[in-house]
N, C-alpha and C positions, 0 to 999 in steps of 0.2 A: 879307407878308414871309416870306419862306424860312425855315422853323429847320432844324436840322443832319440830315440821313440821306445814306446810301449808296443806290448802287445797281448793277445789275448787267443786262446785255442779255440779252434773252432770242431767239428762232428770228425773229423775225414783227416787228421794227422797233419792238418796245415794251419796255419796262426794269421790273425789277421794283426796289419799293424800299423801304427799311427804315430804324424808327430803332431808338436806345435804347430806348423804350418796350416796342418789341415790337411795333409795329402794321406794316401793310406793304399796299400797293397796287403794281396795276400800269398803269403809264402811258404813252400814245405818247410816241414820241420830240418828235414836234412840242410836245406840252406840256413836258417840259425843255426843248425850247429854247426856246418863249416866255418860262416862268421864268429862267432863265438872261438871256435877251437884253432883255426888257423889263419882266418883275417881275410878279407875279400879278395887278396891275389888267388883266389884257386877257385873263383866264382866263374860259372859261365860269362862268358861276355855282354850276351843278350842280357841276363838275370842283374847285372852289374849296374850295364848301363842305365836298365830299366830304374832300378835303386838308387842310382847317382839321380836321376830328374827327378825324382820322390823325393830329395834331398834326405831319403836313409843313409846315404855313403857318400864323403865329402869328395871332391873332383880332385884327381891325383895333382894336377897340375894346379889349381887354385889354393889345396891346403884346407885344412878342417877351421882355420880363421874363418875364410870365406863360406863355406858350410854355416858354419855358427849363425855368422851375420844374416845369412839369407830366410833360415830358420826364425830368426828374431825381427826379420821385415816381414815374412808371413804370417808371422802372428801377431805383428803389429797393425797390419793387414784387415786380420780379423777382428782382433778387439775395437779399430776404430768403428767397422761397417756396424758391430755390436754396439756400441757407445751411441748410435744415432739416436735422437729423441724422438719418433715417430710414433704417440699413440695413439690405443683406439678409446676413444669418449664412451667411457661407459655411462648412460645416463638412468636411475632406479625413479622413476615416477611415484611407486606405490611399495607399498613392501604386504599391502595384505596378496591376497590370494584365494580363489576358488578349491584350487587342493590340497591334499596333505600325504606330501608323498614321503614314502619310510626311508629314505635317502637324503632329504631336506639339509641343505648344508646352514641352515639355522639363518634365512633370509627370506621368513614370512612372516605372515602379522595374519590373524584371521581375516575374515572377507567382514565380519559384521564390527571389525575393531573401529575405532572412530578418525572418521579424515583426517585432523587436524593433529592426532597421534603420527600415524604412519604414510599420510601422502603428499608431494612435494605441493609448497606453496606456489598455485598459478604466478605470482608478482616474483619469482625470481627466475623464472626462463629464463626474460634476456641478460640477468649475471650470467646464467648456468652460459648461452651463448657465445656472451660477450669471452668471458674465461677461455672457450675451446677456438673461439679467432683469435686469440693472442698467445696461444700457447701452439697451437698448431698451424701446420701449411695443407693447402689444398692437394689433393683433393680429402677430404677431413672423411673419418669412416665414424658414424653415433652407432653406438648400440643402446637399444631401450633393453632393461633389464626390469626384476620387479626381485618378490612378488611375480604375480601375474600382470604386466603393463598393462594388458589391454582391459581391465579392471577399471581404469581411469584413459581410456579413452581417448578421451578432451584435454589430454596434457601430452599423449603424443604428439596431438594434431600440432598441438599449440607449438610441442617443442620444434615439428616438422618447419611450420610456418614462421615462424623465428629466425629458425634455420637460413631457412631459404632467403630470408630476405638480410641476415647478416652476413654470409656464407658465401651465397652466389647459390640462382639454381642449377646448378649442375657439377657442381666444386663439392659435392657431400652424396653418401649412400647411408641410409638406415638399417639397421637388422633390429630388427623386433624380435628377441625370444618367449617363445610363450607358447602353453600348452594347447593351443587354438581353440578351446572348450568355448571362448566368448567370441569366436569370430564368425560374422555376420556378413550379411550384404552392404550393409554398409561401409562395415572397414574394408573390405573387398572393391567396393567403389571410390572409396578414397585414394586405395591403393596404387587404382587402376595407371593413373597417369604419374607415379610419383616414385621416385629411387628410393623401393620399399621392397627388403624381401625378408622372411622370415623364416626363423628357425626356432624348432621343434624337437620333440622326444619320441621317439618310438621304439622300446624297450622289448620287440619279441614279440609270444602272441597275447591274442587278447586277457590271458587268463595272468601270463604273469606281468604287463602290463597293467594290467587295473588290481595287480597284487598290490605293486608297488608304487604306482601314483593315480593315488586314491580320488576320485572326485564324488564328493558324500552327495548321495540320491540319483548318481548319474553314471554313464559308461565312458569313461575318460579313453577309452582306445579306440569306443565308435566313434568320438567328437575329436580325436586327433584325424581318426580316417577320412572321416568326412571334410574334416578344413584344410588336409591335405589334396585331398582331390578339389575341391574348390577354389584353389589357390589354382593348382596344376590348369585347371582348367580353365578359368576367368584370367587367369595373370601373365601363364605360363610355367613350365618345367623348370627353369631355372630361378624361380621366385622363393624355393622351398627347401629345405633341406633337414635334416633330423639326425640328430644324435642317442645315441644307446649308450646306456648305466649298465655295466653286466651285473648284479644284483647274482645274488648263489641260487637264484630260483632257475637264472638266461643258463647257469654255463652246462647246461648237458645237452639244450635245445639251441646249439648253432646252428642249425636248419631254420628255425625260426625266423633266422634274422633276413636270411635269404628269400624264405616266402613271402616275407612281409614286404620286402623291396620289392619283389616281383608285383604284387597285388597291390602296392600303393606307385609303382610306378617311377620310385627312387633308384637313380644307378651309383649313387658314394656311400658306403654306410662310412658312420664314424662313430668304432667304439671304446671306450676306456674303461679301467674300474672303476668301483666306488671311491667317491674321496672321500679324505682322513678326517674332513671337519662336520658338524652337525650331526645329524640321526644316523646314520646308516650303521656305525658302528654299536650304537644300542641296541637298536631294531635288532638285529644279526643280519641286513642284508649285504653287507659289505663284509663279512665274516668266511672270508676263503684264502686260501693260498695263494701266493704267485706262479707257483705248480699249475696248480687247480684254474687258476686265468689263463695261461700260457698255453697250457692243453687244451681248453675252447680256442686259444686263438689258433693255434695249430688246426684243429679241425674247420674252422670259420675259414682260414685259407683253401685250405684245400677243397672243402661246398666251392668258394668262386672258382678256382682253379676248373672244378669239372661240370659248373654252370657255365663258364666259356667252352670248354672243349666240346661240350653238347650243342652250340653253336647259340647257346641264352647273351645275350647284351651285358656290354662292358659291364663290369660293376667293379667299383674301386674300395678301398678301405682307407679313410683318411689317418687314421693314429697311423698305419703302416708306411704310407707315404710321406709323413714330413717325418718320419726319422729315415726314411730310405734317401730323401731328399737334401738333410742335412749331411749325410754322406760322401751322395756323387752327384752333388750341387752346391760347390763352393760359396756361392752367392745369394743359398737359400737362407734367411733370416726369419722369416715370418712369423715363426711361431714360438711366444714370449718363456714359454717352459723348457726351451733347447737352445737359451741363451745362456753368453758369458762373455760378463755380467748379466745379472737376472734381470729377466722382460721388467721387474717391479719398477714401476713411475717411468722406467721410459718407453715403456711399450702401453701402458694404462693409465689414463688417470680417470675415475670412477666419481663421480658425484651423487652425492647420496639424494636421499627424498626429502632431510633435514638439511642439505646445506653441507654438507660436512667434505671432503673430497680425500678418497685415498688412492694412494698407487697399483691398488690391487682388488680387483675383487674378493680375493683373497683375505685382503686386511679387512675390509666389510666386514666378513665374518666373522674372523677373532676380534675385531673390537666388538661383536655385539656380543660374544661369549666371556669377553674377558673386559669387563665397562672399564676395569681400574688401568689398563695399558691403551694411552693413546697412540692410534695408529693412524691417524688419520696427517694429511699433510696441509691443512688450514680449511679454507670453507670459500664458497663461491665469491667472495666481496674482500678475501684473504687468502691467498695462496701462496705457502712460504712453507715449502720442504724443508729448507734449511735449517728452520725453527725448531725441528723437532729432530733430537739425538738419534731416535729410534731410526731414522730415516738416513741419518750417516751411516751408523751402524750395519743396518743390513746391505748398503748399496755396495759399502767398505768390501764387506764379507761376501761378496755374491760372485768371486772370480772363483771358479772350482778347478783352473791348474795350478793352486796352492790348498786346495781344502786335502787333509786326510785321505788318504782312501778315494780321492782322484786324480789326484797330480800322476801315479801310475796307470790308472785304467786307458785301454786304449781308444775309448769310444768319450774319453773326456773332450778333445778338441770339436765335439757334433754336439755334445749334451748340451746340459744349462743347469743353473743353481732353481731350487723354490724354499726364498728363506721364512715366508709363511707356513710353510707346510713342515718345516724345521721347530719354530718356533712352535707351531701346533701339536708335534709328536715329540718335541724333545727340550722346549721352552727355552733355545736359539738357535739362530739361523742356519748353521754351517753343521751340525751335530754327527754322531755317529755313521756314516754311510753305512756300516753292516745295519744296523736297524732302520734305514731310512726308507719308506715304501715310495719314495720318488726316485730313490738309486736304485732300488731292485726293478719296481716299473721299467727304467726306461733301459737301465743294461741288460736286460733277457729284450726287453724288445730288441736293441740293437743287435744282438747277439744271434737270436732267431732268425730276424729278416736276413738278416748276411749272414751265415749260414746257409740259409735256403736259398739263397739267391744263389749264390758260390757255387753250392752241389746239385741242385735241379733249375734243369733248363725249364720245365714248363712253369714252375714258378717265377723264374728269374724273367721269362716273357711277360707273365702279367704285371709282374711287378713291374718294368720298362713303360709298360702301358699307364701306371698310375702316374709315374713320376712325366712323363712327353705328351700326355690326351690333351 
């Protein structure tokens, strides 16, 4: 007997298919329509039994009661390991900025704007602190965000030092993101002995990198190359990592991206679209198809596919990996946009340069575009999510096997909700999935990678490699 799953067709006449639980196979067409048309007495054995432990087809002798149940302990399963509160401390020092890039999700302040406007008060560190020891358990992950952080310096250091001594040294790792245009020997010496590693942009080649994040009077792709090999070199390989904007300048030159790792000596690229908030959709840099992405990622695969076979050094793709991993890694969590319930507050809480603390970086942004909706969940000396409806509201709505338009899809039990990105394109959380560019995103991705994993072996090897290195 049949119990409840989705499913979805894949290239090659066979359907991929999923339940609540979280498990998933894929099947020829001719076995759904056997089940369908005469019921699993006329299934091969193998194919039967396979789909009875998938809990597709309830166990003749326990009854589709017992099916039911076990389907509603695994996704009970899930939603609990979902529900855990473990985030990562975003912390914004500064909100100005050395560049002005045409993607800007509207979370800069100029560089000549004045301190006391846009950069965090030294005297409220140890709240900012005290707040992430009582909210969090060891070992605690800070991220310094800006602006550009290293703009202000003296208030990483400070938050470093704080750190350490509320925290424990060795119970916390920092990530600095920043365009490394200001990094020196000195931060490089600071760094040297300290759970400091940073991350970075490198968008292609140098021509449509300094297209698209601008440093006025300067070459922002020489000064990322260079603080990347400086890093590599004084810190280590593993101290550095860089994420890519595909901008409609990157998508004809996915070779680029490949050169650029090779010569700056990166083996994970990690690339996504433009997002829906700030500049990009002005500018027109963010202005292409999900077509038109899907077809660079198509060919972005297959460059690394035949820069291994040529015997060139791993190289991985991170977007491509935690959706392969939320798949055929039951226990994979980490990554707060392929949650359900959404990664919002319990994957992030972000403290701003003013005091203010949101669940998202995400809410950053639309509260700074939209002053008149509080998004924020209290402030470092106040923190009371509770306080604010908007904060029920979205957490309420962020389970997406009851949104519209995913309670069927079969790649809902791996996905996750982004009810900012909702509220940004359609002014609430749960909206439309045919128009949602965070449902189309991530179903062609899931759809893609499995697929190709399915039907070609030499994909489906490196792809194995991404998910077990």
């Amino acid at each position: 007997m049949m119990l409840p799953f989705n499913l979805e067709p894949l290239s090659d006449s066979r359907y991929f298919i999923s339940n609540l639980a979280g498990f998933h196979r894929v099947v020829a067409r001719e076995t759904l329509e056997l089940l369908a048309e005469q019921g699993d007495g006329v299934l091969d054995a193998g194919i039967k039994q396979d789909l009875a432990r998938g809990l597709f087809l309830a166990d003749s002798s326990a009854g589709e009661e017992a099916g039911v149940a076990a389907l509603a302990s695994g996704y009970a399963r899930r939603l609990t390991r979902d529900l855990a509160f473990r985030p990562t401390f975003m912390i914004v020092p500064t909100l100005r900025c050395d560049h002005t890039c045409r993607y800007c999700q509207v979370s800069r302040a100029a560089l000549g704007a004045a301190h006391s406007d846009y950069d965090l008060d030294a005297r409220r560190i140890p709240q900012v602190i005290d707040l992430i020891a009582r909210l969090g358990t060891a070992p605690y992950k800070l991220e310094i965000q800006g602006g550009e952080p290293l703009v202000r310096f003296d208030l990483v250091q400070a938050i470093y030092d704080e750190a350490e001594a509320r925290l424990g040294a060795t119970d916390f790792e920092v990530v600095i993101t920043t365009s490394l245009s200001l990094l020196d020997d000195t931060i490089l010496d600071w760094a040297r002995g300290r759970r400091v590693v940073f991350s970075t942009s490198v968008d292609g080649t140098e021509v449509v990198h300094n297209r698209n994040r601008i440093l006025p009077g300067d070459n922002a792709y020489q000064r990322v190359k260079r603080g990347i090999r400086a890093i590599q070199r004084q810190l280590g390989p593993d101290r550095v990592a860089a994420v890519t904007t595909v901008t409609k300048d990157l998508l004809a030159h996915p070779e680029a991206l490949i050169e650029a790792s090779q010569e700056l000596g990166l083996t994970e690229l990690f690339v996504r679209p433009v997002s829906p908030y700030g500049f990009a959709q002005k500018s027109g840099t963010g202005t292409y198809s999900f077509d038109d992405y899907m077809a660079f990622y198509d060919r972005l695969l297959s460059l690394i596919i035949a820069h291994e076979a040529a015997g060139g050094q791993l190289l991985s793709e991170y977007s491509g990996k935690i959706h392969l991993q939320r798949v055929f890694q039951p226990d994979f969590n980490g990554y707060a946009d392929l949650k359900s319930p959404s990664g919002f507050l319990l994957d992030c809480v972000l403290i701003n340069y003013d005091g203010k603390v949101f669940g998202s970086d995400e809410a950053r942004m639309l509260q700074r575009v939209n002053p008149e909706l509080d998004l924020s969940c209290g402030t470092v000396d106040h923190f009371d999510p509770a306080a604010n409806p908007v904060y029920h509201k979205i957490l309420k709505e962020s389970l997406n096997a009851v949104h519209p338009g995913c309670e069927q899809c079969a790649y809902q039990p791996f996905c996750g909700t982004d009810p900012c990105q909702g509220i940004s394109e359609q002014g609430e959380p749960v909206g439309d999935k045919s128009r949602s560019a965070f449902c189309q995103y991530h179903k062609r991705m899931f759809s893609y990678l499995i697929d190709r994993y399915y039907r070609d072996p030499e994909a489906r090897s490196v792809m194995e490699s991404w998910c077990h290195a």
